[in-house]
C-alpha positions in Angstrom: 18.5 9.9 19.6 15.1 11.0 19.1 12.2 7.8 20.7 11.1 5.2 18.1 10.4 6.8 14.8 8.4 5.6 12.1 10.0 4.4 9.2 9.0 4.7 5.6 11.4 2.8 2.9 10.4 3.5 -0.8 11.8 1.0 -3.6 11.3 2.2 -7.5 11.6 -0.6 -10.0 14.3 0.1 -12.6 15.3 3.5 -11.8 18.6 4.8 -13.2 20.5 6.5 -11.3 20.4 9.9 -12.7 16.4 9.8 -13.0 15.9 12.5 -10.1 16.1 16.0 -10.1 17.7 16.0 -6.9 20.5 13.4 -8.9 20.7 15.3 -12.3 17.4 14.9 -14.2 15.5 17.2 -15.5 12.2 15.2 -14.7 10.2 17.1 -12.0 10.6 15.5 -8.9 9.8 18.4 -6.2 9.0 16.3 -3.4 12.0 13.8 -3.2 14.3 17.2 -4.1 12.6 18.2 -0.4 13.9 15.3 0.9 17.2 15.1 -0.1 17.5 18.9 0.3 17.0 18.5 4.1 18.4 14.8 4.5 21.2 12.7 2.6 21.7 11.9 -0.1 23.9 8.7 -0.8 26.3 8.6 -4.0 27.5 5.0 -3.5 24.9 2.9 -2.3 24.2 -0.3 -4.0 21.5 -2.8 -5.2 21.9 -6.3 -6.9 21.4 -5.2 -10.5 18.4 -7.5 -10.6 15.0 -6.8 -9.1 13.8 -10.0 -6.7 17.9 -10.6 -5.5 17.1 -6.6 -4.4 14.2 -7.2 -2.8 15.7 -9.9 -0.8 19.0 -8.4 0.5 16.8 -5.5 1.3 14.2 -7.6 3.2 16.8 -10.1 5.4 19.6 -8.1 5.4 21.3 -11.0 3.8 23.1 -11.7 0.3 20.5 -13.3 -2.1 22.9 -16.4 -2.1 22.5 -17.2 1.6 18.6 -16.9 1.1 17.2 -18.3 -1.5 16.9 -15.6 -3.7 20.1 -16.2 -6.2 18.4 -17.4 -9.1 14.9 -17.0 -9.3 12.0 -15.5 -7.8 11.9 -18.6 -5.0 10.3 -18.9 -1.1 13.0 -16.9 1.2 14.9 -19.4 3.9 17.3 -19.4 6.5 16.4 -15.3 7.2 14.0 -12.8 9.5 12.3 -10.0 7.5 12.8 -6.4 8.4 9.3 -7.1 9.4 9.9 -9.6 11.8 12.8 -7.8 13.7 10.9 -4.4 13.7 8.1 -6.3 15.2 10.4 -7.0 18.1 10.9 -3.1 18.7 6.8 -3.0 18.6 6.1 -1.3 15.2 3.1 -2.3 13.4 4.8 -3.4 10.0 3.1 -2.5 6.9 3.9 -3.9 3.0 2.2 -2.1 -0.2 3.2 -3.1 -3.6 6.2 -5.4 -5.4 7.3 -8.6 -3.4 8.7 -10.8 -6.1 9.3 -13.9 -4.6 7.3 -17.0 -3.5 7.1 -16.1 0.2 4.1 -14.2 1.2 4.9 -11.0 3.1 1.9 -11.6 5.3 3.0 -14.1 7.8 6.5 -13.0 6.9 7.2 -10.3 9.7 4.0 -8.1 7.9 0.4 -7.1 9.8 -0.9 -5.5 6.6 -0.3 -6.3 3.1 -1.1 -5.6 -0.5 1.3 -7.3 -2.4 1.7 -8.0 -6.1 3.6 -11.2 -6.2 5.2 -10.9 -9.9 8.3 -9.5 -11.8 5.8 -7.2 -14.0 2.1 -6.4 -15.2 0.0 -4.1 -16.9 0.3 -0.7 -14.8 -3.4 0.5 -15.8 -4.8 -2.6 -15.7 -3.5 -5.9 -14.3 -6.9 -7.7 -14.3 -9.6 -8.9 -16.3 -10.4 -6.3 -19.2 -12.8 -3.3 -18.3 -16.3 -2.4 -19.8 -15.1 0.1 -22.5 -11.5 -1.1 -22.9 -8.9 -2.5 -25.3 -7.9 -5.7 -23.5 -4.6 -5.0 -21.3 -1.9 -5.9 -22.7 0.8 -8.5 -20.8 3.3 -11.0 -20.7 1.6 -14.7 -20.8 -1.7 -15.8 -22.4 -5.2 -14.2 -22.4 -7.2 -15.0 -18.9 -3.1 -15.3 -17.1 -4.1 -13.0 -14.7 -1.1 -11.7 -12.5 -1.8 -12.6 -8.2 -2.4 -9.8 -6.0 -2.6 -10.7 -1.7 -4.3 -8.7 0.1 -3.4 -9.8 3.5 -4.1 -13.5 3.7 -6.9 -13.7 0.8 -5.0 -14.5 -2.8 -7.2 -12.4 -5.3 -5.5 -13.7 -8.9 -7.9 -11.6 -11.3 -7.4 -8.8 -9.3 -10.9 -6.5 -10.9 -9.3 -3.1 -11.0 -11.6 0.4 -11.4 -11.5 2.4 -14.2 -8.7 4.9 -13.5 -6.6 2.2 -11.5 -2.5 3.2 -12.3 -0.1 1.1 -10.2 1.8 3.9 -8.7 -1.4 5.7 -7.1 -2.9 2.5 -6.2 -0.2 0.8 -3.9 0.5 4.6 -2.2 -3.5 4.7 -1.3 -3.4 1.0 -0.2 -0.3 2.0 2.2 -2.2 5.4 3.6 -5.3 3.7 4.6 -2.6 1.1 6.7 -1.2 4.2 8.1 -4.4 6.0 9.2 -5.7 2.9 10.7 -2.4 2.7 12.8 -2.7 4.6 16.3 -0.4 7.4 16.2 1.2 6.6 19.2 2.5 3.1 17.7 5.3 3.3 16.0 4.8 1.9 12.3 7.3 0.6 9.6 5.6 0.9 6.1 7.6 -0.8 3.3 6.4 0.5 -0.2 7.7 -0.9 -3.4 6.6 0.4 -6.9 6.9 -1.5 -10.0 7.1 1.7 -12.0 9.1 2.6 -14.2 9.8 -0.8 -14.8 8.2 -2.5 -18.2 6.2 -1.8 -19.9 6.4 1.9 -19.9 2.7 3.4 -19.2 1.6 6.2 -17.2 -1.3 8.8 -16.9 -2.1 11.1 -20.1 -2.3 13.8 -18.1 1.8 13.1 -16.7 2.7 11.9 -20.3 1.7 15.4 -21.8 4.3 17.3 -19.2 7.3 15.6 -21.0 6.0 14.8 -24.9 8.4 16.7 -27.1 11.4 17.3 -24.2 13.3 14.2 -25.4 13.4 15.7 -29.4 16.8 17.0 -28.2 18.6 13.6 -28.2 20.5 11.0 -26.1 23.7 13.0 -26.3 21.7 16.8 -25.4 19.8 14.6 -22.7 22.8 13.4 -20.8 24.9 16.1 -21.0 22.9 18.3 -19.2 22.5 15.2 -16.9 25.8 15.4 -16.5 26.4 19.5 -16.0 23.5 19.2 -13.5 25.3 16.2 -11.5 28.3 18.0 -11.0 26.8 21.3 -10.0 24.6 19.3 -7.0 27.4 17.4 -6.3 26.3 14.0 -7.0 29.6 13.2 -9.2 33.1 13.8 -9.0 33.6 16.5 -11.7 37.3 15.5 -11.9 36.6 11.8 -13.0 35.9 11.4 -17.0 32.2 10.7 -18.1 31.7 7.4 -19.2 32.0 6.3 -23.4 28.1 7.0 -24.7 26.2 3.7 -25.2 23.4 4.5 -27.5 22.3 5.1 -31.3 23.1 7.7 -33.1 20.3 10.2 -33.1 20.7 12.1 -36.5 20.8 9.0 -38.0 17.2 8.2 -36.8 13.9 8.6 -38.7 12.0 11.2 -37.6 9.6 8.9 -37.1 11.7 7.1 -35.4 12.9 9.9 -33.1 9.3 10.9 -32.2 8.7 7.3 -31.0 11.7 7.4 -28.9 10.9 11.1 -28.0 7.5 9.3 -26.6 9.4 6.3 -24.6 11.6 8.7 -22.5 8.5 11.0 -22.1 6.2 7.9 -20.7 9.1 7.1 -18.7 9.5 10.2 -17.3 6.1 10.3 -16.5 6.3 7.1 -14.6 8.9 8.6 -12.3 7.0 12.3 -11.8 3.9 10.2 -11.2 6.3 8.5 -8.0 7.5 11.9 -6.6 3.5 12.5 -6.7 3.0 10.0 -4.7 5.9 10.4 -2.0 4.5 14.4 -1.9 1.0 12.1 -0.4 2.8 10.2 1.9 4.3 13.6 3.0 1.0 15.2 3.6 -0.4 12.5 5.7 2.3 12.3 7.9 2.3 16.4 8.4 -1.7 16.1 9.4 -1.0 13.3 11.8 2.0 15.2 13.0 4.6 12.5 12.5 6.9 14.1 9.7 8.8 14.9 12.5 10.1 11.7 13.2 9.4 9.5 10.1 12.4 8.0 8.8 11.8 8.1 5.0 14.6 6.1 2.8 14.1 5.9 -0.9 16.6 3.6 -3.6 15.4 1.7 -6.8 15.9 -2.3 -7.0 18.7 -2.2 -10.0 19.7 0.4 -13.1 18.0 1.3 -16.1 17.2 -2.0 -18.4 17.7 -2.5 -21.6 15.8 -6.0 -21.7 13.0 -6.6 -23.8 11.8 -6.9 -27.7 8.3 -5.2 -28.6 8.1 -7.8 -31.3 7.7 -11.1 -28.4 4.2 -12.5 -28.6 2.0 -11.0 -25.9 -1.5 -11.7 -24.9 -3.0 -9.5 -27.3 -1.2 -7.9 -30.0 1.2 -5.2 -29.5 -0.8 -1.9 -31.6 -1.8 0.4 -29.0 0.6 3.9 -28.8 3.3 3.9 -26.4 2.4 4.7 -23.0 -1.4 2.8 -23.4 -3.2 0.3 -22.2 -2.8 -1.9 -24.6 0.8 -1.3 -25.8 3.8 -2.9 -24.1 6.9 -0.4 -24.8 10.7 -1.3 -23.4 12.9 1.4 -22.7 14.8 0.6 -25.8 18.8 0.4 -26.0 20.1 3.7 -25.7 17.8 5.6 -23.3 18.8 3.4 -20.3 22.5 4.6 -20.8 21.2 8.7 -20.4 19.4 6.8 -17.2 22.1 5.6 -15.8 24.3 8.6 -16.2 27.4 8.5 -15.8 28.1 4.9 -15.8 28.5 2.1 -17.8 26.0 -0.8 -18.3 23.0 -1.6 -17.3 20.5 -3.5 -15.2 21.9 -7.3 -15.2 25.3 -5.8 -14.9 27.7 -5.2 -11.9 29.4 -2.2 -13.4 28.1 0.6 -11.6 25.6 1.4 -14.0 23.3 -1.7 -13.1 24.1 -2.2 -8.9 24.7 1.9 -7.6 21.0 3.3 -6.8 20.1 7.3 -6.1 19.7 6.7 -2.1 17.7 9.3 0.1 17.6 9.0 3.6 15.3 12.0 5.7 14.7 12.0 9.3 14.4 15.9 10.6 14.5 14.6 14.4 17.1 12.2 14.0 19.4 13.9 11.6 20.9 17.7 12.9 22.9 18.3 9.7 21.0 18.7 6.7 21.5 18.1 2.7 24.1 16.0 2.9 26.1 14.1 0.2 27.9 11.5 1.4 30.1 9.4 -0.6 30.8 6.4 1.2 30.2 2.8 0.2 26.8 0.9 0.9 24.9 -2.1 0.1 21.3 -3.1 0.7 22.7 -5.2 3.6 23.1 -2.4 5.1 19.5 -1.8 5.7 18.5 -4.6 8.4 21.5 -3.6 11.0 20.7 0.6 10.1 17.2 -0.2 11.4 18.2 -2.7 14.2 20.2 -0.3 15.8 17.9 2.8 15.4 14.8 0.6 16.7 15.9 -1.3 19.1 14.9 -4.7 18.1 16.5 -7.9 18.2 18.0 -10.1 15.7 17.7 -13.9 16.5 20.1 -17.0 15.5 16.8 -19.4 14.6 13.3 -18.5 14.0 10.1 -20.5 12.5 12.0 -23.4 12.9 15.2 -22.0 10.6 18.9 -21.2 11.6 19.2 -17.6 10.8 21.9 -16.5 9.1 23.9 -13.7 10.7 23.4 -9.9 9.1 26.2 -9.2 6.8 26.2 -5.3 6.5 27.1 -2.4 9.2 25.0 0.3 10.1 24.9 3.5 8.6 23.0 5.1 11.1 26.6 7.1 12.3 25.8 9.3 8.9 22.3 10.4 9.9 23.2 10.9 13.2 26.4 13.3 12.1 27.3 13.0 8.3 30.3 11.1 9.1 31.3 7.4 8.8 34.4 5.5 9.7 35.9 3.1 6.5 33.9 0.1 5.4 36.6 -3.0 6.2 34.6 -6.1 5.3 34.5 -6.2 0.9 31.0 -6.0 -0.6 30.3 -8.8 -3.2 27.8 -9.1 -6.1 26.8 -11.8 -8.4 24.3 -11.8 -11.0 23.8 -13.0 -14.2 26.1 -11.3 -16.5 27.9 -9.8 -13.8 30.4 -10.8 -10.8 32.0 -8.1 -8.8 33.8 -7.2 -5.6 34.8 -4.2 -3.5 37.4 -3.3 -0.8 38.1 -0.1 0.2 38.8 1.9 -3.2 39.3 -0.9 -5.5 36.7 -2.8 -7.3 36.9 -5.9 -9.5 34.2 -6.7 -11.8 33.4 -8.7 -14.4 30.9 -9.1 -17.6 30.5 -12.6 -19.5 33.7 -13.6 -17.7 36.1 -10.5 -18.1 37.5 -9.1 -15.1 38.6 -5.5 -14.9 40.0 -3.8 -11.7 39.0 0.5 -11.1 40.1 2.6 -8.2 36.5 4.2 -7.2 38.2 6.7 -5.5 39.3 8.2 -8.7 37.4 6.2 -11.3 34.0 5.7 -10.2 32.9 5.7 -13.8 34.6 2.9 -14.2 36.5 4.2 -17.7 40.3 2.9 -17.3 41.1 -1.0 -16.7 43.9 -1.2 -14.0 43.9 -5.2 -14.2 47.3 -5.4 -16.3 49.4 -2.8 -14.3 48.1 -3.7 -11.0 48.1 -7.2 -10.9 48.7 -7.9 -7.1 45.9 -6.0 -6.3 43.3 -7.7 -9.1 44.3 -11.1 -7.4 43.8 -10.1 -3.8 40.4 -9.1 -5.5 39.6 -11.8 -7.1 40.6 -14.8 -4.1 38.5 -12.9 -1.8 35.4 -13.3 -4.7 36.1 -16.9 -5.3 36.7 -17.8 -1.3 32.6 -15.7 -0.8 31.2 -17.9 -3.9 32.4 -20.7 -2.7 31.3 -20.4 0.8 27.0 -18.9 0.4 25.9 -21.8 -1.5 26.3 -21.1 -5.0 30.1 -22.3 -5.9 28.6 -21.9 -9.6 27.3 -18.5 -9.8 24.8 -20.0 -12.3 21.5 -17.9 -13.5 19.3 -18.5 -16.3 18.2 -15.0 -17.6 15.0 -15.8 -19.6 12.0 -17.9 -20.7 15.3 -20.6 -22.5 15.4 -23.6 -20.2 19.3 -24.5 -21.3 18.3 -28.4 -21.7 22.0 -30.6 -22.3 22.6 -33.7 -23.1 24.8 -35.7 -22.5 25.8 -34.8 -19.0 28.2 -35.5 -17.6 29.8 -35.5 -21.0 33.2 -37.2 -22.7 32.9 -35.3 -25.5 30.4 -32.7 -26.7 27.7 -31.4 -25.4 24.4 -30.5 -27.2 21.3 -28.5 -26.2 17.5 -28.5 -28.4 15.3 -25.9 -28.7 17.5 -23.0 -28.6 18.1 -21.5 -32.2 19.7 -18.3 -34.0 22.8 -18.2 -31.3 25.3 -15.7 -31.7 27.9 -16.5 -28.7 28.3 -20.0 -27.0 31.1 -19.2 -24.0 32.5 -22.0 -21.9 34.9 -20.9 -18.7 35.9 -22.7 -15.7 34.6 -22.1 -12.1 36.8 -18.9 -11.7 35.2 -17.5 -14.6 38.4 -18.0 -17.0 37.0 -18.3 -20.5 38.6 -21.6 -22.2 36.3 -21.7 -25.2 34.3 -19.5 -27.4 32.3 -19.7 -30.5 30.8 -16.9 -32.6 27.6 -17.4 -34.3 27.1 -20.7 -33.5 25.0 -22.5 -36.3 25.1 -25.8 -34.6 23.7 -27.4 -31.5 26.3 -28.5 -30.1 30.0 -27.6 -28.8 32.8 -30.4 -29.3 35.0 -30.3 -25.6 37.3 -32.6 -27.0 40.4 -29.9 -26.3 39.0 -29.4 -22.5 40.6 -31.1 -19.7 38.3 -32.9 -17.5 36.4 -30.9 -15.0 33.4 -28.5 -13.9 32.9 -25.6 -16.8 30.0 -23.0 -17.3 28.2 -23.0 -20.3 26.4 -19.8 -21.8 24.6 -18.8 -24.7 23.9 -16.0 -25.8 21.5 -14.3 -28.4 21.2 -10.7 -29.8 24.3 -9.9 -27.3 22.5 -10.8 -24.2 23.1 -14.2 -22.4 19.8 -15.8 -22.2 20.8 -19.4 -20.2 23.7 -20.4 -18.2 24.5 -24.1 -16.7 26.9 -25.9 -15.7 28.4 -28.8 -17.2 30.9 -32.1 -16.7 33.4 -33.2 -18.8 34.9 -36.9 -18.2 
């Protein structure tokens, strides 16, 4: 193996899977193409299917649930940052862009930092309004400016130039860290976009490249997603293509298809304007003469989203066009599904459409054997141990007065090195939200709002027919080893709350009923017990409150759920 090499890991926000050229799109993405082209390219590696539980398995190597990072964007505990163990090997450790949690990155195993702290803000402007300018639209009230860190100074109305776009900003942030690190020092530069996450805005001049592409439909769109996957190689072709999951485009407007024509084009845009960037990383490195030995690795945090209503209150109204300054656009709720082609679901979700991520992974001096696919299982665990053992640094059992949990993941530095990998034998596990899930081997139990299904990846990695029902045995083995890892990482309830609803009920511990206030317009109320069983159900629910007179005592979940998305889960006691 090659000496120390630098290492470069890229993290997009809300990519879908099939949202590179070198993975099926038709976006123009020449530079990551290169890389994959000459490195590897992963068809099974995984995220979280939520942004900041991403981020953290990413960072500590850990599972959000032994960290901190479960439920909310919270302080990280009881874990070392790639940072902090890389610092151990002697790199100089380097963060630009989307942190997401409560725990500073400076301080946390990082020299140099520009770090925006949130979920998601104003890509052209995330400050105070310009000279000039409509007033930047965001989530929150007028004068809510979102925190930037630059190093150890907090900067919350972070005054942005005229011209300032996300994307370009956090890549020139991390080049001037690089070109004040001495070439002969190795450095680990960890850059995280927040594009193309919401709300979908990019640069007129990327916007224009893709206006009028997206005339030709969902169903034109990923098809020839689809043709293109299976001629790089990126999908099975023998495995079926996923039911569509979006509108029906001839029954749209044509106004309304030239305003969903211009949210897949800004989107678009948002991802070219990424591959941009990643060709100006490339260039630096060639004129310091470290391409060579730069290990570059690029994934996104979860799927495509379908999250989001244009109509929500923002902190000025919502008039601009799409794509502008002062206009917060979604993706909408059929795009994402031609983003996440071919799989079902979405971000929030544990079906392979919201947790398996396009993975890249480039290293000319460390890697002999070049454009590789590789279709093994991986998981952002995977990350810490992969850079342990190509670095040389150590992992420690306490640190800043915490026990460290131990890494979970294996190394998946034997594909680099030789394109080969012996079988993963520990099960993956994900829980989030919506969405529980587990796999061993082949096999792979999921569930959404509480219904389990069981797929054999190996020849259903589009997850299209249920084996639960003719393969019980197996679904059980599945679902005891899911229920013995909940039970055992601090979060025996697998409890989230999705969304600005605080689920407020009363009384609890109940004999009873239970009631909740403030939450109106419900269209599901689910109650299931701690194995995620459902045991009660009501549709449309006018009332505010669900009678558990039928329910034996115990520990349930409650969720509701509104325009068929659960916005607030809790659990609950009945006596």
């Amino acid at each position: 193996m090659p000496e120390k090499p630098n290492i470069i890991l890229i993290l997009c926000d809300d990519l879908g899977y099939s949202q590179l050229g070198c993975y099926g799109s038709e976006i123009e993405t020449p530079n990551l193409d290169s890389l994959a082209n000459y490195g590897v390219r992963f068809t099974q590696f995984h995220n979280t299917a939520k942004s900041f539980p991403s981020r953290a398995c990413l960072l500590t190597g850990l599972y959000a649930q032994q960290c901190g990072m479960s439920e909310n964007p919270a302080a990280i505990v009881n874990s070392i940052s790639l940072g902090d163990m890389l610092r151990t090997a002697g790199y100089t450790t380097l963060f630009s862009g989307k942190n997401h949690s409560t725990t500073p990155l400076y301080g946390f195993g990082f020299d140099r930092t520009c770090e925006f702290l949130g979920g998601s803000t104003n890509h052209l402007n995330p400050g105070p309004q310009r000279a000039g300018e409509p007033y930047p639209i965001d989530k929150g009230r007028v004068g809510n400016y979102s925190t930037f860190n630059f190093d150890n100074v907090t900067n919350k109305a972070f005054i942005t130039p005229a011209g300032y776009y996300s994307t370009n900003f956090y890549t020139d942030e991390a080049i001037k860290f690089i070109n004040n690190t001495p070439t002969q020092n190795p450095f680990f530069l960890y850059l995280a976009y927040q594009a193309p996450h919401d709300p979908l805005q990019a640069l007129e001049q990327d916007i224009a490249k893709y206006r009028g592409k997206y005339l030709a439909g969902y169903t034109g769109i990923r098809e020839a997603r689809w043709q293109n996957m299976k001629e790089l190689g990126v999908v099975d072709p023998s495995m079926t293509l996923s039911a569509q999951n979006t509108a029906n485009w001839s029954s749209l407007s044509l106004d309304e298809k030239v305003k969903e024509d211009a949210r897949m084009a800004v989107m678009s845009a948002m991802v070219d304007c990424i591959d941009q960037n990643v060709g100006k990383l490339i260039q630096v490195l060639k004129q310091r003469g470290q391409l060579e030995n730069t290990l570059i690795m690029f994934a996104s945090d979860n799927g495509a989203c379908t999250e989001g209503n244009e109509n929500n209150t923002f902190n000025v109204p919502n008039i601009g066009a799409i794509g502008s300054i002062n206009y917060y656009a979604y993706p909408g709720d059929s795009w994402p599904n031609v983003c996440n082609t071919p799989y079902r679901y979405f971000k929030n979700d544990s079906y392979e459409g919201g947790i398996c991520t396009p993975f890249i992974a480039f290293w000319p001096a460390g890697m002999p054997n070049k454009g590789i696919i590789n279709n093994n299982t991986y998981h952002f665990i995977d990350v810490m141990p992969t850079l342990k053992e190509i670095s040389g640094g150590t992992y420690p059992t306490s640190f800043r007065g915490q026990n460290i949990v131990p890494m979970q993941g294996r190394s998946f530095l034997p594909v680099l090195q030789n394109g080969m990998d012996s079988a993963r034998l520990k099960p993956v596990f994900w829980q989030w939200a919506n969405g529980t899930a587990v796999r061993v081997g082949d096999w792979k139990a999921v569930s959404l709002k509480g219904t389990w299904a069981l797929f054999n990846m190996s020849l259903d990695r589009n997850e299209t027919k249920d084996l639960k029902t003719t393969n019980a045995i197996k679904f059980n083995e599945l679902k005891a080893l899911y229920d013995n890892w909940i039970a055992t990482v601090g979060n025996k309830t697998a409890l989230n709350t999705t969304s600005k609803y605080a689920l407020k009920l009363f009384p609890n511990p109940s004999k009873n009923t239970i009631h909740w206030s403030h939450i109106d317009d419900l269209d599901e109320v689910v109650v299931t017990n701690l194995n995620g069983v459902i045991v009660h159900k009501i549709k449309n629910q006018i009332t505010d409150f669900i009678d558990l007179n039928n329910l034996a005592n115990g520990m349930y979940i409650i969720s509701l759920y509104q325009n068929n998305q659960q916005i607030s889960t809790q659990k609950i006691v009945k006596e």
